[in-house]
Biopython code that builds the backbone (N, CA, C, O; Angstrom):
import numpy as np
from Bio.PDB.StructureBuilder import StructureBuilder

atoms = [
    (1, "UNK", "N", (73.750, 86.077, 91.367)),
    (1, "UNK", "CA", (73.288, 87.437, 91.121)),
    (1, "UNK", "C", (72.413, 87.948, 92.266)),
    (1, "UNK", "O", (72.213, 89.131, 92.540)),
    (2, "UNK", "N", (71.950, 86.938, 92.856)),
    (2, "UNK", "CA", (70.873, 87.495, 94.227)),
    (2, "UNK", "C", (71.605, 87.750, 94.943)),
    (2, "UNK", "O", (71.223, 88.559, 95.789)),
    (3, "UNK", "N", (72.474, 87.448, 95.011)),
    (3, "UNK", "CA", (73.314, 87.646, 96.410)),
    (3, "UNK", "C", (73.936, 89.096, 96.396)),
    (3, "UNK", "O", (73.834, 89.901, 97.321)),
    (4, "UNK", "N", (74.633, 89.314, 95.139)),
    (4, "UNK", "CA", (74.769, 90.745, 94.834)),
    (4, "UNK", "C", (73.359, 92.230, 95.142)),
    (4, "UNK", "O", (73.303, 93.369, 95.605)),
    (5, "UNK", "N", (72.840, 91.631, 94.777)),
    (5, "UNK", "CA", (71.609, 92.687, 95.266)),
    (5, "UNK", "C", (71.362, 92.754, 96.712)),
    (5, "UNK", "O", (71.102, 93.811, 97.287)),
    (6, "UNK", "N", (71.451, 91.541, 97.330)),
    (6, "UNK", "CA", (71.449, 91.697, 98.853)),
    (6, "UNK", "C", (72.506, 92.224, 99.252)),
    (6, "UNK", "O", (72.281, 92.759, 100.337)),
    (7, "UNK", "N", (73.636, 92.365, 98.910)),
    (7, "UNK", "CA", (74.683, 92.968, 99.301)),
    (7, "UNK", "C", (74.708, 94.373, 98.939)),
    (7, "UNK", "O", (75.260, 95.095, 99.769)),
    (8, "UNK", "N", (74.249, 94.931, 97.912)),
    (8, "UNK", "CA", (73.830, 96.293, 97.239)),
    (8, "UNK", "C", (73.583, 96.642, 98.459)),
    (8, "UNK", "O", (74.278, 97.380, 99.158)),
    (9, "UNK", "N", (72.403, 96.022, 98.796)),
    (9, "UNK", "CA", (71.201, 97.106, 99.576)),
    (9, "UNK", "C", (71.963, 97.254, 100.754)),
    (9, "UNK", "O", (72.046, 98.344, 101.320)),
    (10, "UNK", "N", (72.574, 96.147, 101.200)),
    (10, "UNK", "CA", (73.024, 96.932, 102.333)),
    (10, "UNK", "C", (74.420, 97.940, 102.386)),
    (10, "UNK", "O", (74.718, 98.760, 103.255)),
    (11, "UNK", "N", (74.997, 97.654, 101.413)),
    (11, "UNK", "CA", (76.186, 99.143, 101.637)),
    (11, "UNK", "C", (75.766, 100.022, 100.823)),
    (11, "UNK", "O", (76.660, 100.630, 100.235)),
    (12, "UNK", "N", (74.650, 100.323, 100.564)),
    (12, "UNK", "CA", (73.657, 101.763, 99.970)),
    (12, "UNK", "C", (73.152, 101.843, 101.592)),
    (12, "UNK", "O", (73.012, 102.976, 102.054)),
    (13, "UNK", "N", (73.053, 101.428, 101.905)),
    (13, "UNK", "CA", (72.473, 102.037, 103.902)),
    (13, "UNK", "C", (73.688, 103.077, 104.493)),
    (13, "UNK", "O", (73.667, 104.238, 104.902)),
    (14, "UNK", "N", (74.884, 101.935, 104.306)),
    (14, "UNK", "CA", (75.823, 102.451, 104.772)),
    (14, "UNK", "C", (76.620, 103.675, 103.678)),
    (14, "UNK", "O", (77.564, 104.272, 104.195)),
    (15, "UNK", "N", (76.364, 103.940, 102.629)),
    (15, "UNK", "CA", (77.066, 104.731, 101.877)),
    (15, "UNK", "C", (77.489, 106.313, 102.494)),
    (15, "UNK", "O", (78.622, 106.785, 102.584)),
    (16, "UNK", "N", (76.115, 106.976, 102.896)),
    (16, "UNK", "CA", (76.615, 108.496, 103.287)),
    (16, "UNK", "C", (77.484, 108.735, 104.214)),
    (16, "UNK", "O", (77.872, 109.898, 104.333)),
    (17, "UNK", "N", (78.101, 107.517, 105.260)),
    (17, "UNK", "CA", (78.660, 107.252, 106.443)),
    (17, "UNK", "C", (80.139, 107.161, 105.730)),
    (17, "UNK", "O", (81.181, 107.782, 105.941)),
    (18, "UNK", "N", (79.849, 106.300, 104.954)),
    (18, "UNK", "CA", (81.705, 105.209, 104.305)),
    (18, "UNK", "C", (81.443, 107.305, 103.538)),
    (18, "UNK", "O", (82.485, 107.932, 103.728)),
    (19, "UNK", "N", (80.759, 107.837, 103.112)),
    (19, "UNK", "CA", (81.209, 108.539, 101.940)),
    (19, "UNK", "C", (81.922, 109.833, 103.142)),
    (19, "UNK", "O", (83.014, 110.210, 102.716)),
    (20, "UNK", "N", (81.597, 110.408, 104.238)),
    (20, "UNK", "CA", (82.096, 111.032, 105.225)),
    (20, "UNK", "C", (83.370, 110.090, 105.558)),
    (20, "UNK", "O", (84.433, 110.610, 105.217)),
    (21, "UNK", "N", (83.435, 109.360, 105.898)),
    (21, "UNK", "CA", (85.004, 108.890, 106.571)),
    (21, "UNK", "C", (85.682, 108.100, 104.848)),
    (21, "UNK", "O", (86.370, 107.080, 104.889)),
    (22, "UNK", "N", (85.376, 108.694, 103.681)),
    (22, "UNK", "CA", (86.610, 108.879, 102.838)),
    (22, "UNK", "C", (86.984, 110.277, 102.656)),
    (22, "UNK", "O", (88.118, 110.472, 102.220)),
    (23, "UNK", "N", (86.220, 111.325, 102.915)),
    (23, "UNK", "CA", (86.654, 112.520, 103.299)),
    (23, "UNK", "C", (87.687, 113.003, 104.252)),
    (23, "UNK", "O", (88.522, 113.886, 104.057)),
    (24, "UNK", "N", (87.479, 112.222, 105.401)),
    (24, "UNK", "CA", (87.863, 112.219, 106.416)),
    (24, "UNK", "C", (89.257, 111.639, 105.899)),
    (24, "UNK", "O", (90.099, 112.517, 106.090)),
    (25, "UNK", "N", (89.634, 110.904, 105.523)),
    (25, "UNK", "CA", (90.457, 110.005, 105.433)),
    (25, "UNK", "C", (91.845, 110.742, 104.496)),
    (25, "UNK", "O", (93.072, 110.816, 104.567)),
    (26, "UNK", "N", (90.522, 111.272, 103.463)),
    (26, "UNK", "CA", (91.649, 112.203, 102.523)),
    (26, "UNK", "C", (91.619, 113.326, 102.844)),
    (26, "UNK", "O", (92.268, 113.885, 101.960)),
    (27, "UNK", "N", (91.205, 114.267, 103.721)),
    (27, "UNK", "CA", (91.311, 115.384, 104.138)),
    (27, "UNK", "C", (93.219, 115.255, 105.176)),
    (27, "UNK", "O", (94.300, 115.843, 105.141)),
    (28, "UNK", "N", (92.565, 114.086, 105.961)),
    (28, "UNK", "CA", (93.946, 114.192, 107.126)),
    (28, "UNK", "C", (94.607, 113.101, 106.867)),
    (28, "UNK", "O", (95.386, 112.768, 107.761)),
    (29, "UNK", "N", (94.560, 112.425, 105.940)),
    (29, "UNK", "CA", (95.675, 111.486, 105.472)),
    (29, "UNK", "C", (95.541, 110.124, 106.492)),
    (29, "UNK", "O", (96.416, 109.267, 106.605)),
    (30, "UNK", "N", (94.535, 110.132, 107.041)),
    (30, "UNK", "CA", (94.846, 109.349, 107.511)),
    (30, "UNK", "C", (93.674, 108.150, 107.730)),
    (30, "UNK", "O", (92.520, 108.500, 107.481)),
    (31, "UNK", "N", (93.959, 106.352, 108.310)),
    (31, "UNK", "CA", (93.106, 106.002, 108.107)),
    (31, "UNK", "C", (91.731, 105.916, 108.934)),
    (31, "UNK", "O", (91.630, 106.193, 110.130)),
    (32, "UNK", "N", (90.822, 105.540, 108.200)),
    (32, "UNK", "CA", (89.550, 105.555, 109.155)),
    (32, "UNK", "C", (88.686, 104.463, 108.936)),
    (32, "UNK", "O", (88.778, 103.995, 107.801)),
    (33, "UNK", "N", (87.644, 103.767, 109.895)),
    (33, "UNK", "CA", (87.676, 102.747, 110.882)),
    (33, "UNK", "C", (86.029, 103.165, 110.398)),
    (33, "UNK", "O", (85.726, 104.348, 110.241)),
    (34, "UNK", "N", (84.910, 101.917, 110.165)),
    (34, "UNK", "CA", (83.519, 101.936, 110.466)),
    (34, "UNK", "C", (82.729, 100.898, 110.719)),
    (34, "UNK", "O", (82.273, 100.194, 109.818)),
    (35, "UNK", "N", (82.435, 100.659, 112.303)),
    (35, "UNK", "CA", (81.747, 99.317, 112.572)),
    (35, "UNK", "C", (80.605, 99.100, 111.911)),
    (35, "UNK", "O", (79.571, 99.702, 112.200)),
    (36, "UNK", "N", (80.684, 98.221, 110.964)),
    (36, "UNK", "CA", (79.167, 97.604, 110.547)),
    (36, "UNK", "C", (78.592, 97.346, 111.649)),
    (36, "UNK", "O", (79.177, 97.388, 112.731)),
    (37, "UNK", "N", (76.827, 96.915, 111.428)),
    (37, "UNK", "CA", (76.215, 95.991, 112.292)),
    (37, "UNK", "C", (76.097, 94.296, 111.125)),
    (37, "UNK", "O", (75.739, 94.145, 109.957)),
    (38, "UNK", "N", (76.492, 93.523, 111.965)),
    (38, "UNK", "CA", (76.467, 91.998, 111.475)),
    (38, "UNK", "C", (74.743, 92.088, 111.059)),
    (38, "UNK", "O", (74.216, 92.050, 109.947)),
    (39, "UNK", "N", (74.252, 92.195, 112.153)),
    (39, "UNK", "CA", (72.604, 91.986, 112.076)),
    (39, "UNK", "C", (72.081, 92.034, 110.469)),
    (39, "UNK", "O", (71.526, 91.050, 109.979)),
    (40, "UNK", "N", (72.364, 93.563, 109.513)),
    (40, "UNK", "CA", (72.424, 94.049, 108.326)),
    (40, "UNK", "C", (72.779, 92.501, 107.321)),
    (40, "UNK", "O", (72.050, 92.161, 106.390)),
    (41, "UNK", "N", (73.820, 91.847, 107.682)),
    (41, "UNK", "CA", (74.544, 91.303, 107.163)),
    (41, "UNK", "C", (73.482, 89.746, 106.727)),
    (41, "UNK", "O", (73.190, 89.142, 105.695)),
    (42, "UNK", "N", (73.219, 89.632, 108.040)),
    (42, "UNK", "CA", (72.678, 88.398, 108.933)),
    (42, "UNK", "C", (71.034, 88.647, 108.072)),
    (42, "UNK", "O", (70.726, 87.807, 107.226)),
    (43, "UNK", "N", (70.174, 89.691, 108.326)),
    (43, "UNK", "CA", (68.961, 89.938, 108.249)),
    (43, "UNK", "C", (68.935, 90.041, 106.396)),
    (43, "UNK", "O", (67.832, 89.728, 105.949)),
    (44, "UNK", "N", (69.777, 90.352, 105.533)),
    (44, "UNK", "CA", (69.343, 90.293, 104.167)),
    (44, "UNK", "C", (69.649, 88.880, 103.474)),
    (44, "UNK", "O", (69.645, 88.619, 102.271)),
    (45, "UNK", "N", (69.842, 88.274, 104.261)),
    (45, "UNK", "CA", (69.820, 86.728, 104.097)),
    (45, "UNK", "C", (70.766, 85.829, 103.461)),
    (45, "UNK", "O", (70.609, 84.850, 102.732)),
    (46, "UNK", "N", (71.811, 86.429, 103.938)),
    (46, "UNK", "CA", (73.591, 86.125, 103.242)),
    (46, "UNK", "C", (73.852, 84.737, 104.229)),
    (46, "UNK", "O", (73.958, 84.751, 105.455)),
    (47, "UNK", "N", (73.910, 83.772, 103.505)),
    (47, "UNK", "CA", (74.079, 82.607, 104.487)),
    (47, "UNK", "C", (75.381, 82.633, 105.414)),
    (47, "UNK", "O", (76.335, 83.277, 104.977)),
    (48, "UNK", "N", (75.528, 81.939, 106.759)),
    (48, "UNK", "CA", (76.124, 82.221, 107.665)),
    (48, "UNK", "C", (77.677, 81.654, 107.396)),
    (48, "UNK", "O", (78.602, 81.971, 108.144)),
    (49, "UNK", "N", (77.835, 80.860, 106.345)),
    (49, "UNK", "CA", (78.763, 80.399, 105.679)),
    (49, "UNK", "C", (79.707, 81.012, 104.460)),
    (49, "UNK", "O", (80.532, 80.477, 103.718)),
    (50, "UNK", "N", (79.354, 82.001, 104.549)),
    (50, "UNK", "CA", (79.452, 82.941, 103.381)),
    (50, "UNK", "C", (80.537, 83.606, 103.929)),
    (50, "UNK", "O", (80.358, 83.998, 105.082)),
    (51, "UNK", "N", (81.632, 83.846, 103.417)),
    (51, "UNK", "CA", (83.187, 84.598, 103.802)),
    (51, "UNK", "C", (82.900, 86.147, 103.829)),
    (51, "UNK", "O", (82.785, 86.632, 102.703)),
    (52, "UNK", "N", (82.797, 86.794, 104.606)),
    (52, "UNK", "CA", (82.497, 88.288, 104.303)),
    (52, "UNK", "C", (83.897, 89.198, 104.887)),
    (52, "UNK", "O", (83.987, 89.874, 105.911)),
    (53, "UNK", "N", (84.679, 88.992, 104.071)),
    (53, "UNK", "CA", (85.431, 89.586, 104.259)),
    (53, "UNK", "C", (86.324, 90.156, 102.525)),
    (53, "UNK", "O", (86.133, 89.546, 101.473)),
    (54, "UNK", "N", (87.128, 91.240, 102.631)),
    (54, "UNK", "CA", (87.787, 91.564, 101.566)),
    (54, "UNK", "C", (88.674, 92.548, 101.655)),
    (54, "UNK", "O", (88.670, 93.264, 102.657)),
    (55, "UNK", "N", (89.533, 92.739, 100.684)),
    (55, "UNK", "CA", (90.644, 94.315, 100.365)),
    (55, "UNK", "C", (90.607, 94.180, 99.184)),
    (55, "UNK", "O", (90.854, 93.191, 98.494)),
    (56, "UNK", "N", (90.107, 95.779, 98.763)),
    (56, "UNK", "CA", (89.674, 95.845, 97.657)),
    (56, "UNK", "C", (90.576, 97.256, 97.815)),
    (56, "UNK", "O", (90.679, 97.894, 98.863)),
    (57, "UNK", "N", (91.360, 97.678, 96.211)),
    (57, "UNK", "CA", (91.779, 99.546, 96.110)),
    (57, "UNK", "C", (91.329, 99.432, 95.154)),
    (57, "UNK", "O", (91.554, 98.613, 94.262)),
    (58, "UNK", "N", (90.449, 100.458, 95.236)),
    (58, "UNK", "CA", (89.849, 101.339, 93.930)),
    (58, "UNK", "C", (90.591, 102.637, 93.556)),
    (58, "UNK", "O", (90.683, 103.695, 94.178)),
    (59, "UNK", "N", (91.150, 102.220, 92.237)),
    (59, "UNK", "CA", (91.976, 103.600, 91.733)),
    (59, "UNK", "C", (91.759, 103.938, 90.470)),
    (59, "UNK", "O", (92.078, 103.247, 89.503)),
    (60, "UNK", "N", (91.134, 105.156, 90.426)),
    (60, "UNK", "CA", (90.574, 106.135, 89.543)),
    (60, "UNK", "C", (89.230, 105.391, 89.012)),
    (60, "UNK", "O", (88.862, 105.176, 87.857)),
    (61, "UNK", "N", (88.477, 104.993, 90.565)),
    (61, "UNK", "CA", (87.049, 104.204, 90.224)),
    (61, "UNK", "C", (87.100, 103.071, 89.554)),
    (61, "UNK", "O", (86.033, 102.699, 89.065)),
    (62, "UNK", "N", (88.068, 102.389, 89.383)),
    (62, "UNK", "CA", (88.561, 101.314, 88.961)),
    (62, "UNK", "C", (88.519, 100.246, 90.225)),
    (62, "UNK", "O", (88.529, 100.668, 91.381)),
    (63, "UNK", "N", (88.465, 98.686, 89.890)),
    (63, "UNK", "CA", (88.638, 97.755, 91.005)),
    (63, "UNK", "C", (90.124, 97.448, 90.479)),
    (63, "UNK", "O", (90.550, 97.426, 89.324)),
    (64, "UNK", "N", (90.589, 97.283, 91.351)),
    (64, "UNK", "CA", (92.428, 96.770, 90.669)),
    (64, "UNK", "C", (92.360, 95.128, 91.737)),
    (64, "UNK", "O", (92.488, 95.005, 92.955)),
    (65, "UNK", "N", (92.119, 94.109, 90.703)),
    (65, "UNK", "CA", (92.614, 92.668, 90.895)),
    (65, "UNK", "C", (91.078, 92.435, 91.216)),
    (65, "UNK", "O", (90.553, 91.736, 92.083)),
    (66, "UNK", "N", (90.532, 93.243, 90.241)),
    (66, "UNK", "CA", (88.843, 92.252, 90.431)),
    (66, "UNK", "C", (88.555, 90.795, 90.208)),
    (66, "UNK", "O", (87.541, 90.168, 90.513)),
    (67, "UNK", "N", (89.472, 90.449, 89.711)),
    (67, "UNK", "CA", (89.251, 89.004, 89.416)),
    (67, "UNK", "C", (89.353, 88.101, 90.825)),
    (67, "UNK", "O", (88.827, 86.988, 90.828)),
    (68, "UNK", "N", (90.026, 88.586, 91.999)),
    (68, "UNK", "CA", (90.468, 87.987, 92.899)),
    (68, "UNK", "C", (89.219, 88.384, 93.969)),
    (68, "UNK", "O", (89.092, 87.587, 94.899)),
    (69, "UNK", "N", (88.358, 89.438, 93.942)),
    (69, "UNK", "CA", (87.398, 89.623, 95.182)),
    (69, "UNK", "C", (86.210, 88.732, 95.108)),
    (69, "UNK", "O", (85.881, 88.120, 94.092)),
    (70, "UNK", "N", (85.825, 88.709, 95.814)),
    (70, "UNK", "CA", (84.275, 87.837, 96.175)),
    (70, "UNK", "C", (83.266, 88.464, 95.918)),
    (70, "UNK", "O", (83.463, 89.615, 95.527)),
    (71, "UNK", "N", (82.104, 88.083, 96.003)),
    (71, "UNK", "CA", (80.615, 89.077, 95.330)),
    (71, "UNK", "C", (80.684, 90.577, 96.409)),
    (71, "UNK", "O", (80.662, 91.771, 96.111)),
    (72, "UNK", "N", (80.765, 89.947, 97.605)),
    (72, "UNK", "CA", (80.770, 91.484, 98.649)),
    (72, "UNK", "C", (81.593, 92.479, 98.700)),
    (72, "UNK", "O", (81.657, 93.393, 99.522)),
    (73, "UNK", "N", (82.496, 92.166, 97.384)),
    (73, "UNK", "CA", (83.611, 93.194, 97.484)),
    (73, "UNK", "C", (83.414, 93.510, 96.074)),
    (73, "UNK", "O", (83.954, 94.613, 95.994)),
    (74, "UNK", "N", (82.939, 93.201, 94.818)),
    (74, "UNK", "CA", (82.433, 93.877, 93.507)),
    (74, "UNK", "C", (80.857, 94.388, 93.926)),
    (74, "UNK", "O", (80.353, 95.450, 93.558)),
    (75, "UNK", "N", (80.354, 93.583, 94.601)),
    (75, "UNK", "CA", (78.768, 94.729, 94.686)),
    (75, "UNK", "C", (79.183, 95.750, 95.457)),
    (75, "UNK", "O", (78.473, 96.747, 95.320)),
    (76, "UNK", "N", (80.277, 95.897, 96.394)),
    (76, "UNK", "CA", (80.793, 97.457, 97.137)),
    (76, "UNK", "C", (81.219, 98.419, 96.851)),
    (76, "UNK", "O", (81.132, 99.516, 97.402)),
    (77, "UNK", "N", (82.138, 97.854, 95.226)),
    (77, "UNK", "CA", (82.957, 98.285, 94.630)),
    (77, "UNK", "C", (81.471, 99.135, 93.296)),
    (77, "UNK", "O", (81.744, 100.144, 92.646)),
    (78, "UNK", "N", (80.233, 98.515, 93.205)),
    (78, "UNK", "CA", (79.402, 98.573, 92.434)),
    (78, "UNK", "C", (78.552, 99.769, 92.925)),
    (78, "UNK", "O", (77.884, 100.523, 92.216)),
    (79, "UNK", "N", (78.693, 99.803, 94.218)),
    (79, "UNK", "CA", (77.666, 100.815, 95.378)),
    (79, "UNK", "C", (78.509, 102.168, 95.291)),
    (79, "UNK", "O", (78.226, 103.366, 95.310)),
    (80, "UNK", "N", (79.248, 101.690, 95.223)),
    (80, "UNK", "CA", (80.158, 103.279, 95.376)),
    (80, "UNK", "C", (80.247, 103.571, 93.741)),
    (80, "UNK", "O", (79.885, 104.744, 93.831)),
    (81, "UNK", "N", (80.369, 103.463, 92.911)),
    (81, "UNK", "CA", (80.508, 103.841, 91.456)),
    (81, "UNK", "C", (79.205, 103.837, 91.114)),
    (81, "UNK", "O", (78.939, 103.908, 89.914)),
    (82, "UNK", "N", (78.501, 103.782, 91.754)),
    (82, "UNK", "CA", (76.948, 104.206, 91.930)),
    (82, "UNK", "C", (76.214, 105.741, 92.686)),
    (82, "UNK", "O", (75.281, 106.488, 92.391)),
    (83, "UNK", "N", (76.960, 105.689, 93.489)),
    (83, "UNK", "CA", (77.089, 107.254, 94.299)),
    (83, "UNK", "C", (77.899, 108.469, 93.787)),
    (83, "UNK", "O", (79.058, 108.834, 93.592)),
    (84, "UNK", "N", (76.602, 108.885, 93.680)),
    (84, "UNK", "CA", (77.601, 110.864, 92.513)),
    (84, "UNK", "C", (78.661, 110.864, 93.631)),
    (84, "UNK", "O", (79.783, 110.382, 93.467)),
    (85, "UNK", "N", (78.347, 111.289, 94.490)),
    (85, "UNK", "CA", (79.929, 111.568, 95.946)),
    (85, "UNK", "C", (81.039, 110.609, 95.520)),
    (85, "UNK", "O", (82.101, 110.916, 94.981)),
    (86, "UNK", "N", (80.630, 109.460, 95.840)),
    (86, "UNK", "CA", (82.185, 108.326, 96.369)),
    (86, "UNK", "C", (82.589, 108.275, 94.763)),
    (86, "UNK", "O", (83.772, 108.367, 94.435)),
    (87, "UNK", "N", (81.676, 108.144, 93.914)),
    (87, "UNK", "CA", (81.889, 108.125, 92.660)),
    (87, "UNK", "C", (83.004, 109.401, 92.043)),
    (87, "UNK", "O", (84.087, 109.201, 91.493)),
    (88, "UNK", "N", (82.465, 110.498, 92.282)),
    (88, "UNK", "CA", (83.417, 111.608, 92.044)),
    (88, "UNK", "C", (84.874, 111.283, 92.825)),
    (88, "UNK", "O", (85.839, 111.112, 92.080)),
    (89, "UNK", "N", (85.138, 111.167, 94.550)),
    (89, "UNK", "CA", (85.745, 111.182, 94.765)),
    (89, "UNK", "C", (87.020, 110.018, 94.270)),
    (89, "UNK", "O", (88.201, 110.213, 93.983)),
    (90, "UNK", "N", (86.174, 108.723, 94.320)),
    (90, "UNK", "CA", (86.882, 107.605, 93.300)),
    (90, "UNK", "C", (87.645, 108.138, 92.299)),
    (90, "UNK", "O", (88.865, 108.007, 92.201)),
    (91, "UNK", "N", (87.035, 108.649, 91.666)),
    (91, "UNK", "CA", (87.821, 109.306, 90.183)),
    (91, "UNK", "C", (89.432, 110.076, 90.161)),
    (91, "UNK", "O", (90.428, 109.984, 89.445)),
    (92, "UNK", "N", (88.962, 111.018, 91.610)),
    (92, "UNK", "CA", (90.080, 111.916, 91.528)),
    (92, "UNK", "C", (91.204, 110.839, 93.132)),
    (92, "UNK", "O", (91.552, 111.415, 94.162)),
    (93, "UNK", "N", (91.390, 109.910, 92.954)),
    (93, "UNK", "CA", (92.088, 109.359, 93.742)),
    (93, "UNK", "C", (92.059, 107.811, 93.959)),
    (93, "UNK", "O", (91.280, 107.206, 93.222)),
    (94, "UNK", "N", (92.830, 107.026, 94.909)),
    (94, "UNK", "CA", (93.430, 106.021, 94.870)),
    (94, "UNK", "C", (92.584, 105.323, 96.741)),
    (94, "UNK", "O", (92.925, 105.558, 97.900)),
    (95, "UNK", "N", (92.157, 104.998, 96.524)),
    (95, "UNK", "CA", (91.193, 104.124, 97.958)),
    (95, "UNK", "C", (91.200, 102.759, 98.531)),
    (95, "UNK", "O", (90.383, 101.881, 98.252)),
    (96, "UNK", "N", (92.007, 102.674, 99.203)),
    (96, "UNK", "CA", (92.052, 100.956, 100.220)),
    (96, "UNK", "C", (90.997, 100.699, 101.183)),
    (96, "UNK", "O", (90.831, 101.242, 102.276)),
    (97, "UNK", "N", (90.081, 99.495, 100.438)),
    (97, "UNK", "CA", (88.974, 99.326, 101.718)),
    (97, "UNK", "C", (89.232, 97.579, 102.137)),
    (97, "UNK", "O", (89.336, 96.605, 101.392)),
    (98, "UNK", "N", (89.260, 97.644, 103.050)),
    (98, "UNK", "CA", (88.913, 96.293, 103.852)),
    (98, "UNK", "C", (87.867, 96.136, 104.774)),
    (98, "UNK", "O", (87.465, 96.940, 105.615)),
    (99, "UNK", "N", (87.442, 94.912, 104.494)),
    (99, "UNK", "CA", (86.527, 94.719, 105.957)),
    (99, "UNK", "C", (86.629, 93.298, 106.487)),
    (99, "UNK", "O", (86.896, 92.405, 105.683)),
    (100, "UNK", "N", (86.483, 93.078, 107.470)),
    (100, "UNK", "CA", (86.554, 92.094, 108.257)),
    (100, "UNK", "C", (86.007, 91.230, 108.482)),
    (100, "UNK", "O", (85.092, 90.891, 107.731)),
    (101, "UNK", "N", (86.337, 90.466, 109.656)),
    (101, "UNK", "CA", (85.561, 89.334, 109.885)),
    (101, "UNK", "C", (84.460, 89.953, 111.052)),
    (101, "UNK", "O", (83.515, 89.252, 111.415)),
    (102, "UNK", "N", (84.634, 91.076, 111.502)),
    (102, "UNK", "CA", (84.488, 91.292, 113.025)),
    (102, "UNK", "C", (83.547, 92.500, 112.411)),
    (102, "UNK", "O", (82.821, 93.163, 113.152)),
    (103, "UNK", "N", (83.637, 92.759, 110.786)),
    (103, "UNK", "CA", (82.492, 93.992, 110.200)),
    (103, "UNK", "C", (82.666, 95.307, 110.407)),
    (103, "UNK", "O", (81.859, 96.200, 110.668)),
    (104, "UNK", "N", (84.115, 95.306, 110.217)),
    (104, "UNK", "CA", (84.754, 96.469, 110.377)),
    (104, "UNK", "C", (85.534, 97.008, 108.808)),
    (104, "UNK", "O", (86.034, 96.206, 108.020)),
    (105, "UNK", "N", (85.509, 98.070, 108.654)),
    (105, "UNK", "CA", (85.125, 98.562, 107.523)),
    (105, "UNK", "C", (86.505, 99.835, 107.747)),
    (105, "UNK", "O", (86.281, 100.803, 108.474)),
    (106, "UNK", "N", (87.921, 99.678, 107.025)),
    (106, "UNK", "CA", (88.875, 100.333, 107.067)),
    (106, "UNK", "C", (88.788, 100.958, 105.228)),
    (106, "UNK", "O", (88.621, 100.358, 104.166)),
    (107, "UNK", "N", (89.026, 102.644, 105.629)),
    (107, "UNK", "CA", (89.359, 103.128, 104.716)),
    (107, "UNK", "C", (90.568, 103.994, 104.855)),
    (107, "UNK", "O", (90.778, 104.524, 105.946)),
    (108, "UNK", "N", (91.532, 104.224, 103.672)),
    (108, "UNK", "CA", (92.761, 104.986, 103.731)),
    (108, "UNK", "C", (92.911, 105.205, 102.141)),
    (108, "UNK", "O", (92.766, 104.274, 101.349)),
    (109, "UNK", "N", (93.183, 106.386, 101.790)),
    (109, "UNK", "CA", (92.991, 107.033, 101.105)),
    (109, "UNK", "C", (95.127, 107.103, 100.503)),
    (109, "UNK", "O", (95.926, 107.844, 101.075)),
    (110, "UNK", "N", (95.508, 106.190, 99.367)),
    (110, "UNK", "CA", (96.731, 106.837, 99.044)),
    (110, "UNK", "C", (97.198, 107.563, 98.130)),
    (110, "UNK", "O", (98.362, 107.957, 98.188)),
]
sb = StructureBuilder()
sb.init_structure("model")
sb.init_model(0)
sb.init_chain("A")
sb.init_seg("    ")
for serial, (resi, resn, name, xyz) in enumerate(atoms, 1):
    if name == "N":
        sb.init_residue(resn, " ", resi, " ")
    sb.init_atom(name, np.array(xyz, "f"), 0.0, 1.0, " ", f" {name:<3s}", serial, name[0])
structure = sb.get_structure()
């Protein structure tokens, strides 16, 4: 459960950013790209062994195959259904997020 809160806090940093490039994404159909900083990752005290990676679609604010993601991909999935914005937009649509090994953060909107 700690680990989830450390993970909260940091994609609530990043939220108003991810919540502009899902706009972006569903405005022009197309996908869009957001470098984390590792440091974020590194500094809330997520051990260095820890898999941070995931693909997660959220459709109609829903996690589809939650059973299969890792804590950093239900506390993301938790951050955004937390935000009036991503939250609204969740609702009215269908959202592919991945992120990487490299802390790169893909959204596409289908």
């Amino acid at each position: 459960m700690a680990e989830a809160i450390t993970y909260q806090r940091v994609w609530n940093k990043y939220l108003p950013v991810i919540v502009m490039k899902m706009k972006v994404a569903a405005k022009n159909n197309q996908q869009q790209e957001l470098v984390l900083d590792r440091f974020d990752f590194e500094n809330a005290g997520v051990k260095k062994t820890t898999t941070l990676k995931f693909s997660l679609e959220l459709k109609e604010g829903r996690a589809m195959h939650s059973h299969t993601n890792t804590a950093i991909a239900r506390d993301f999935a938790l951050a955004m259904n937390e935000h009036e914005v991503a939250k609204d937009m969740l609702k009215s649509g269908n959202f592919n997020f991945s992120f990487n090994s490299k802390f790169i953060l893909t959204i596409q909107k289908n």
